[in-house]
C-alpha positions as CSV (number, residue, x, y, z in Angstrom):
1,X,-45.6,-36.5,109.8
2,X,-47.9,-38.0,107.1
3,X,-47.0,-41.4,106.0
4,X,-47.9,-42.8,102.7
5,X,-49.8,-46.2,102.4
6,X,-48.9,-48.9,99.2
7,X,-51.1,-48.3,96.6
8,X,-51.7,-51.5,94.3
9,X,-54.0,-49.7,92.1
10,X,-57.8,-49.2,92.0
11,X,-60.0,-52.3,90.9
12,X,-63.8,-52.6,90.6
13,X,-66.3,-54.6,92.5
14,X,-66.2,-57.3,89.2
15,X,-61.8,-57.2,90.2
16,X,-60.9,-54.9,87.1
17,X,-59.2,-52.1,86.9
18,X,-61.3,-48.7,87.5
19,X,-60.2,-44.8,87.4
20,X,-58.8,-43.7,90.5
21,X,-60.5,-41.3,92.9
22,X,-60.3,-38.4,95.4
23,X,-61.0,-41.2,98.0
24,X,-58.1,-43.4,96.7
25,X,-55.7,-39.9,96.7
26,X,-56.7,-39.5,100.0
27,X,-55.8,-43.4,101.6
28,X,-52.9,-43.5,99.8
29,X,-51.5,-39.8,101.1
30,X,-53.5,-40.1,104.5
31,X,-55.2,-37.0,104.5
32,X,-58.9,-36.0,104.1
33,X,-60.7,-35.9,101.0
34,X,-61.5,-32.6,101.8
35,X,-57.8,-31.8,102.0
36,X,-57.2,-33.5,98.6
37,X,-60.2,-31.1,97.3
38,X,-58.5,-28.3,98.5
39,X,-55.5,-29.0,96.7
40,X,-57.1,-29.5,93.6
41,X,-59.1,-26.8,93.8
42,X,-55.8,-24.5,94.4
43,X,-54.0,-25.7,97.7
44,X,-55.4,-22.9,99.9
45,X,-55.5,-23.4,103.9
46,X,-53.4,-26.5,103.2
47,X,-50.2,-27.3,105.1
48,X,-46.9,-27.6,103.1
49,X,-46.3,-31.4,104.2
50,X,-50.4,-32.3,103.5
51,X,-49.7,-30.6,100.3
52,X,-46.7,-32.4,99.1
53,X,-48.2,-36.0,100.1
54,X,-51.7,-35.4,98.1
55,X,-49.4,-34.3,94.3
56,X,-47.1,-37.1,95.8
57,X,-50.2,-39.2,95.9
58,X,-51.8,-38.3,92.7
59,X,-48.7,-39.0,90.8
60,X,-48.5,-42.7,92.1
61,X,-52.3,-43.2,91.4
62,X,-52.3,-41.3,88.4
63,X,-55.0,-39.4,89.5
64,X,-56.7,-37.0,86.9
65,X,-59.2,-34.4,87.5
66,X,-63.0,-35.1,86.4
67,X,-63.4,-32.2,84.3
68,X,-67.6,-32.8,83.2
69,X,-67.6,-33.0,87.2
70,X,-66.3,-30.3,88.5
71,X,-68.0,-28.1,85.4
72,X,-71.0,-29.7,87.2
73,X,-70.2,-28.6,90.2
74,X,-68.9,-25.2,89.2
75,X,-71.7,-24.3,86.8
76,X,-68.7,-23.7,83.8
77,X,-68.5,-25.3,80.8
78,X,-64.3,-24.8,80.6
79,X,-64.9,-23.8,77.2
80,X,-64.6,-20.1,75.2
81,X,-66.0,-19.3,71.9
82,X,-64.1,-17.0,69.5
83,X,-66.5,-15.0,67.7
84,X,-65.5,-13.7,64.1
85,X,-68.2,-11.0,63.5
86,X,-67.4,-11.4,59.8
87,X,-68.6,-13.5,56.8
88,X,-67.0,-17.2,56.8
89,X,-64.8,-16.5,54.2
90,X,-62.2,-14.2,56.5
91,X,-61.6,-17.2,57.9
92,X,-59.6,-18.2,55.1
93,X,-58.7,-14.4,53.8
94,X,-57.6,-12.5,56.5
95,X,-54.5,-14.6,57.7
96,X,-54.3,-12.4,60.8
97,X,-57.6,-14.3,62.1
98,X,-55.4,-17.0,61.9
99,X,-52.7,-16.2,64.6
100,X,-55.4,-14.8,66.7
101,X,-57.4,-18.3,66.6
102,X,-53.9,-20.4,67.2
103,X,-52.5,-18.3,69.7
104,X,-56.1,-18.1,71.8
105,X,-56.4,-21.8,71.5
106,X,-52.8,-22.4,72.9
107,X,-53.5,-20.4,75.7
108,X,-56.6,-21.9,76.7
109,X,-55.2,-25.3,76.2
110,X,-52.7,-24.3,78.8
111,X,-55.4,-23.2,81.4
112,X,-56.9,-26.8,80.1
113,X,-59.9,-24.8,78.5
114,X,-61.3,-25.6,74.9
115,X,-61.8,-23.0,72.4
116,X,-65.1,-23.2,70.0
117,X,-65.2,-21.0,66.8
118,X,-68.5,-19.5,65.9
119,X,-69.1,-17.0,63.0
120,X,-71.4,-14.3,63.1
121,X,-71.5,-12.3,59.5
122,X,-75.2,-12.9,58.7
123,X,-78.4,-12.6,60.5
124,X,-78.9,-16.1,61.0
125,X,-75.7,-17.0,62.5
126,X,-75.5,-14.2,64.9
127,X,-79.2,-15.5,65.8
128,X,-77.4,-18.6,66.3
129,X,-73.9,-17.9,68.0
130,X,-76.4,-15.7,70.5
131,X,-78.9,-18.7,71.0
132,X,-75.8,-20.7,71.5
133,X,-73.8,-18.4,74.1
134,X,-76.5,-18.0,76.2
135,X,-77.8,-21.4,76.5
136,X,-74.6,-21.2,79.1
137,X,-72.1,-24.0,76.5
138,X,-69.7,-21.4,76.9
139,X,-68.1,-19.3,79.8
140,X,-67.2,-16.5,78.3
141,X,-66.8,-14.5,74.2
142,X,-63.8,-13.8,72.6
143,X,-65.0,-11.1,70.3
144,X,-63.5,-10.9,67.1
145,X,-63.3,-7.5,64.5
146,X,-66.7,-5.5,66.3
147,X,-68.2,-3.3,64.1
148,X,-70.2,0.1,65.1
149,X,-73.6,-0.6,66.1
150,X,-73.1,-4.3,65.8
151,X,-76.4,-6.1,67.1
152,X,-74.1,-8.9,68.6
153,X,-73.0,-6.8,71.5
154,X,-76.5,-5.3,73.1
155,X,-77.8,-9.4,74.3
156,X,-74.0,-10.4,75.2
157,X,-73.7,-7.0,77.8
158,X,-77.4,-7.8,78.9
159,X,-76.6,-10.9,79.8
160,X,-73.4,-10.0,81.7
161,X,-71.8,-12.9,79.3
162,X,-67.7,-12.5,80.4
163,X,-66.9,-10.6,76.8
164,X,-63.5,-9.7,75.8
165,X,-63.2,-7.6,72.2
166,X,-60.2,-7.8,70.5
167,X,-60.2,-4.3,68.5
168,X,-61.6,-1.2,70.5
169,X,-65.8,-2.1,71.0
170,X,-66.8,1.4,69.4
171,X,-69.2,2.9,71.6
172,X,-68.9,0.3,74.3
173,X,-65.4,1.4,75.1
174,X,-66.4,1.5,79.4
175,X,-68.3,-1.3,79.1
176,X,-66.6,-3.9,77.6
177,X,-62.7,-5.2,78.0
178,X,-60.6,-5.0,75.0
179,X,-57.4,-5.7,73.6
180,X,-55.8,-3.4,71.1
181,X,-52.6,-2.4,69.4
182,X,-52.1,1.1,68.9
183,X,-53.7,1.5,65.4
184,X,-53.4,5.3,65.3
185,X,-49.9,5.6,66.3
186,X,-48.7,2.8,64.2
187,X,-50.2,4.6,61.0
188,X,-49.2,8.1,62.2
189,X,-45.7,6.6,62.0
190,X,-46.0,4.9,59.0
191,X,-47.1,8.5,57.6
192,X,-44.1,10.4,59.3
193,X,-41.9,8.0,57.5
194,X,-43.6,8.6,54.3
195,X,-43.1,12.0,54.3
196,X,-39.6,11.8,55.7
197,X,-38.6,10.4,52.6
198,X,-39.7,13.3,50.6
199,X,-43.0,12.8,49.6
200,X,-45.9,15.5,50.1
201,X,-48.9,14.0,48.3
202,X,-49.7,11.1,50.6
203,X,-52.9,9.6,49.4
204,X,-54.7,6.7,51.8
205,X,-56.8,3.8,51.4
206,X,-58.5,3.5,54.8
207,X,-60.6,0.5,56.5
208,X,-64.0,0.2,57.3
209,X,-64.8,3.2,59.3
210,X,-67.8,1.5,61.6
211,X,-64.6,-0.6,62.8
212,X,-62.3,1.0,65.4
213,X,-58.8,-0.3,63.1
214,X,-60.3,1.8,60.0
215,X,-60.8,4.7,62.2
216,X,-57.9,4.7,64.4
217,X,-55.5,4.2,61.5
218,X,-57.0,7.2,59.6
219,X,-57.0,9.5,63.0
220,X,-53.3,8.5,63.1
221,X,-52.5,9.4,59.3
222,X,-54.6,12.6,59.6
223,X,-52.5,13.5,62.5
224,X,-49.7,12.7,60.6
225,X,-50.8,14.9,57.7
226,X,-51.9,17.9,59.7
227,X,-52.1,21.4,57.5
228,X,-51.3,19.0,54.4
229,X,-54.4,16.7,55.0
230,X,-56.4,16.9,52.1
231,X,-59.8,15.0,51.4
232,X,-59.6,14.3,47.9
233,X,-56.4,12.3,49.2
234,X,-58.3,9.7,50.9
235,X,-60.5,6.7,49.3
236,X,-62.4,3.8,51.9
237,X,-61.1,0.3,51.4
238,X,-62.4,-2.5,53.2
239,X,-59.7,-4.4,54.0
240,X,-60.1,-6.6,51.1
241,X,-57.2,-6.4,47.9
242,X,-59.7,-5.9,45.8
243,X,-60.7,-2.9,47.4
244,X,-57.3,-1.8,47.5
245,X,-57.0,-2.0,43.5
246,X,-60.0,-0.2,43.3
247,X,-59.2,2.5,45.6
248,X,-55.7,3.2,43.9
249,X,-57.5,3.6,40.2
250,X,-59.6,6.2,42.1
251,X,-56.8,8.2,43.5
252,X,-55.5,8.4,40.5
253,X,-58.2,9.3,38.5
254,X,-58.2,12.5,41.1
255,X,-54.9,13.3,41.1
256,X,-51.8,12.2,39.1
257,X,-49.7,14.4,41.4
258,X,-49.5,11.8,44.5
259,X,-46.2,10.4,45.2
260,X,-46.9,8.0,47.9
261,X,-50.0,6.1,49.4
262,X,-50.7,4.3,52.8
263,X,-53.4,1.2,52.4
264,X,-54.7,0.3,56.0
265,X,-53.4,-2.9,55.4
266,X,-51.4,-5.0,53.5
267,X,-53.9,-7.0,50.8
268,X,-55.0,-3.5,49.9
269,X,-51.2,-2.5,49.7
270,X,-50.9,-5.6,47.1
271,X,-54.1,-3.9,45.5
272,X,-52.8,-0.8,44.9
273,X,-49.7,-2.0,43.6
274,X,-51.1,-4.4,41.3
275,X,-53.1,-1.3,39.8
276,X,-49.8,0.9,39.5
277,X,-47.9,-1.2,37.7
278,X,-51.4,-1.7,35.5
279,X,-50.3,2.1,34.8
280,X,-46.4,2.0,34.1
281,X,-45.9,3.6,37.4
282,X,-42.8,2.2,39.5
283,X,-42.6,1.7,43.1
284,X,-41.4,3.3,44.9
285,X,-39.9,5.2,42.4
286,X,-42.5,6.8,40.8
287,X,-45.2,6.1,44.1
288,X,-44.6,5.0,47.4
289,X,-46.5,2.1,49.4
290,X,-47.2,1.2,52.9
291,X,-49.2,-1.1,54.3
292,X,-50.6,-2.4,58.0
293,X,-50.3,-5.4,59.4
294,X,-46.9,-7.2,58.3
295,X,-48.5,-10.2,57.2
296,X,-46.6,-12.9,55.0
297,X,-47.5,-11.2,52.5
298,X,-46.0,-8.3,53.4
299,X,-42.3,-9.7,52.8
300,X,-43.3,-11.8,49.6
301,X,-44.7,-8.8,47.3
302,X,-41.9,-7.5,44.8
303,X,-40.7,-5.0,46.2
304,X,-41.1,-5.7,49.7
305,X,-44.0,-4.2,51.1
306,X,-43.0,-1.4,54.2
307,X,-45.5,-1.9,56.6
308,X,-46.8,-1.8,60.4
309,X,-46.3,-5.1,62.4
310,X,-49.2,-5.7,65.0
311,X,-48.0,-8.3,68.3
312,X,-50.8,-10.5,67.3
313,X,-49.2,-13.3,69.4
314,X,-49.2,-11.2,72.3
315,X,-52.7,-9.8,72.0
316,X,-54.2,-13.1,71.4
317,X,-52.8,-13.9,74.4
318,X,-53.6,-10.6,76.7
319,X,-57.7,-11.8,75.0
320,X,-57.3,-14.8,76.9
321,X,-56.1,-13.3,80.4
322,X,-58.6,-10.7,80.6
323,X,-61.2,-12.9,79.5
324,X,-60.5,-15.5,82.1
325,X,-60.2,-12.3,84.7
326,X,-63.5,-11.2,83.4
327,X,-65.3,-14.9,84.3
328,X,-63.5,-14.9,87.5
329,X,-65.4,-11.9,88.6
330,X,-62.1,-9.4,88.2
331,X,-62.7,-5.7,86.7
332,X,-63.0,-5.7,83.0
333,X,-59.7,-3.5,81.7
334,X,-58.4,-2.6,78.1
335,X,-55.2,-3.2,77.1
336,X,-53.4,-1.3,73.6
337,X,-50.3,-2.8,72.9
338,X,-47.2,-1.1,71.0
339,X,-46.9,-1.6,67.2
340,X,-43.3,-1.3,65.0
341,X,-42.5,-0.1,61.6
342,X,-41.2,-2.6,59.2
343,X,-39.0,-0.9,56.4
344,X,-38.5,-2.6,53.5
345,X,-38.4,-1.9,49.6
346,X,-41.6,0.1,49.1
347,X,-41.0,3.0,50.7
């Protein structure tokens, strides 16, 4: 049986008070230090009464783990970077970047792991974010919106940098982990619903097709289509409202026969509406609208914007597992995760 020693608190060689130690955890539980490492370091070939006297023991020294000296002794930094292959600006945008960043963050903080966020939109800063990442400040690369043929990804795999992409890593699909939802059956279904409210001339404005989301959401609304898939029916977006105004005047001008269009996601869905009612037409009256996403904005545009909800909250979190599986030395894995249709007043 272990007995526990009184503990009057750590002091310095000068009489003041000092941090406590391993050593102190160890007098006061009366075990090794090499048993109190072995707790810390996960409890393994530990017995259960050693094991209950070293947490009993750290809770009446208030022992807390030396972080910069285990990294030290580890070789990790305890720290991820979440790497937005996009211009600054998304940042402030794309409110889906957002979720992504809060939900990573809370689940590193729970593994007691910082998150860093680096852009990469421009030659220089993916000069630097690579300079950066392999100076070994971070232990692994939460990859945010990969594009085709991205010159990110070619140093990181070289490298063997731990790299998670959130978004399928076109190209790089056996090589790199990922974290998807399922982009072409949540537009596929989006479709099916537009034409199962009677319309036949479904129009889309699709995303940027060197990203796997712009071409996974126009595979699913082509499948959706089938015989009826039509090219003159389909304008590229990217992403961007804007784009989505722009794109809607375009369809038009083509053919003042379509009676419904899906936007790949929701600001292009406010785009295109904002240019219908520019032309007298009614939603969803005269044109129906679907987005992707089911953003805030989503619920907020009058009408109500039907749309695709992705679990952003879930697959910031499933980035973080398989990332920290990934740095552990585990198998690199993809995960897709479901989607659901939102109906609301659009469509």
């Amino acid at each position: 049986m272990l007995v526990m020693t009184e503990y009057p608190g750590p002091v310095n060689n000068a009489g003041r008070p000092r941090r406590p130690t391993i050593r102190d955890v160890a007098a006061v539980s009366g075990v090794s230090r090499g048993t109190v490492s072995r707790v810390l370091n996960g409890g393994h070939w530990v017995s259960p009464d050693a094991l209950a006297a070293v947490q009993e023991a750290i809770e009446r020294t208030g022992y807390k783990v030396n972080h910069h000296a285990r990294s030290l002794a580890t070789r990790r930094s305890n720290s991820v970077v979440f790497l937005l292959a996009e211009k600054q600006h998304l940042l402030f945008d794309d409110p889906n970047i957002a979720v992504l960043l809060r939900g990573a963050a809370a689940a590193l903080g729970d593994k007691d792991m910082s998150l860093i966020l680096m852009t990469a939109g421009t030659d220089a800063e993916r000069k630097r974010a690579t300079d950066f990442i392999m100076a070994g400040h971070v232990d692994g690369v939460l990859l945010i919106s990969s594009h085709l043929g991205s010159p990110l990804l070619r140093p990181l795999l070289e490298a063997r940098i731990p790299t998670v992409s959130c978004g399928r890593p076109l190209g790089l699909e056996g090589k790199l982990s990922f974290v998807s939802a399922d982009d072409r059956g949540g537009a596929r279904q989006l479709t099916a619903h537009l034409a199962g409210t009677g319309r036949r001339r479904i129009a889309t404005i699709t995303g940027p097709l060197d990203t796997s989301g712009g071409r996974e959401r126009l595979a699913g609304y082509r499948e959706a289509m089938g015989e009826a898939y039509d090219d003159d029916l389909v304008v590229r977006g990217d992403y961007s409202r804007s784009s989505g105004y722009a794109g809607m005047q375009e369809l038009l001008r083509r053919n003042d026969r379509i009676d419904a269009v899906f936007a790949a996601n929701d600001r292009m869905a406010a785009g295109a509406m904002a240019a219908l009612r520019e032309t007298g037409l009614q939603v969803p009256s005269d044109i129906a609208v679907g987005g992707f996403d089911d953003t805030d904005l989503a619920a907020a545009l009058e009408p109500s914007l039907t749309t695709v909800r992705l679990p952003f909250e879930r697959m910031s979190t499933e980035l973080v597992r398989l990332l920290l599986e990934v740095i552990d030395g585990q198998q690199g894995a993809a995960t897709i995760l479901p989607t659901t249709l939102v109906q609301r007043d659009s469509a």
